[in-house]
C-alpha positions, 0 to 999 in steps of 0.5 A, spaced: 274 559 530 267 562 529 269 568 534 274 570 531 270 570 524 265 574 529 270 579 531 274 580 525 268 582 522 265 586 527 272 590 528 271 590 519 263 593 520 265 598 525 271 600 521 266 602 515 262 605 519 267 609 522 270 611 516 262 613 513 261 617 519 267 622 518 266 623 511 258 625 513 260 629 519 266 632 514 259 634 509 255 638 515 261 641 518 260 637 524 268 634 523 270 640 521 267 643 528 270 639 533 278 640 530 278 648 529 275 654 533 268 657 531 264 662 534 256 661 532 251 667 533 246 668 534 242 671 528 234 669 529 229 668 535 224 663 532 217 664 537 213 657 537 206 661 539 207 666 534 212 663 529 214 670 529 222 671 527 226 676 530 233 678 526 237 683 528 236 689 531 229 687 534 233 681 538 233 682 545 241 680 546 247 678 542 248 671 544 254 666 541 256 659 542 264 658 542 266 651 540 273 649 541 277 643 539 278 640 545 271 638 546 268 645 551 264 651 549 262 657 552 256 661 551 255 668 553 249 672 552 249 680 552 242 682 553 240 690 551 240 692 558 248 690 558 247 684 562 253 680 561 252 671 562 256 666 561 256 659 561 261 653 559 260 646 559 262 640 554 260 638 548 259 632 543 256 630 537 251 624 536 246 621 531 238 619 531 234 620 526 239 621 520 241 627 523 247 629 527 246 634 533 252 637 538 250 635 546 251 640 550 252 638 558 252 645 562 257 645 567 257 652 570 250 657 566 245 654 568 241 660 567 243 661 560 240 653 558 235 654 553 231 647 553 227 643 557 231 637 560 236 640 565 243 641 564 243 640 557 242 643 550 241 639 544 243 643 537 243 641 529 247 643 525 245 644 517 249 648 512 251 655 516 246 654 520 245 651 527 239 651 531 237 650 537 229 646 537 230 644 545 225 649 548 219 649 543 217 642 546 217 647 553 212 652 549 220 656 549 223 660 543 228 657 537 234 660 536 238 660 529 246 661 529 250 663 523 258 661 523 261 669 524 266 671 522 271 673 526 
């Protein structure tokens, strides 16, 4: 008798809890981000030596991120030289600290992964802003995307 108590309140708990996550996930445009296409741009590299910004004619290359509803996403960067580089992989969304953040598992680009820990890319998204923080603890640069238009 006590299991099944258990249990029903256990499925009852995680009901909740799902419910309550979609709705947050819905506020920050994440939910919204894993049913429907959406290409982000990159709009500012952030220097973590410097704090330098640089925005848009000053960036060294157009790089965008397309995440498709089906879980996948591509990355493509264009450097001024004309250097195309692509990457693909998939993506997920996880929550730590209060925040969501979008996972990103490279399955091909290697080259084009901006982190410290190999094969992944770890992404938050606030408002109309997706920040990419994963190589600044590497010294590396931080990179800001907004939604195009497109």
């Amino acid at each position: 008798m006590n299991t099944i108590r258990y249990t029903l309140a256990s499925l009852l708990l995680t009901i909740c809890f799902s419910c309550n996550k979609i709705d947050v996930l819905e506020e920050q445009g994440i939910y919204k981000l894993q049913n429907s296409f959406q290409k982000w741009e990159l709009v500012a590299i952030l220097s973590s030596w410097t704090n330098d910004i640089t925005t848009g004619e000053n960036l060294d290359r157009m790089e965008f991120y397309v995440f498709n509803p089906n879980g996948t996403f591509l990355k493509s960067r264009k450097l001024n030289r004309g250097a195309i580089s692509e990457a693909t992989g998939t993506y997920s969304v996880i929550s730590s600290s209060g925040e969501e953040y979008l996972e990103l598992i490279f399955k091909t680009g290697d080259d084009l992964q901006a982190s410290c820990t190999s094969g992944k890319e770890f992404l938050i998204l606030r408002e109309n802003t997706l920040s990419n923080r994963s190589w600044v603890p590497c010294d590396g640069p931080g990179f800001e995307y907004r939604l195009s238009e497109d």
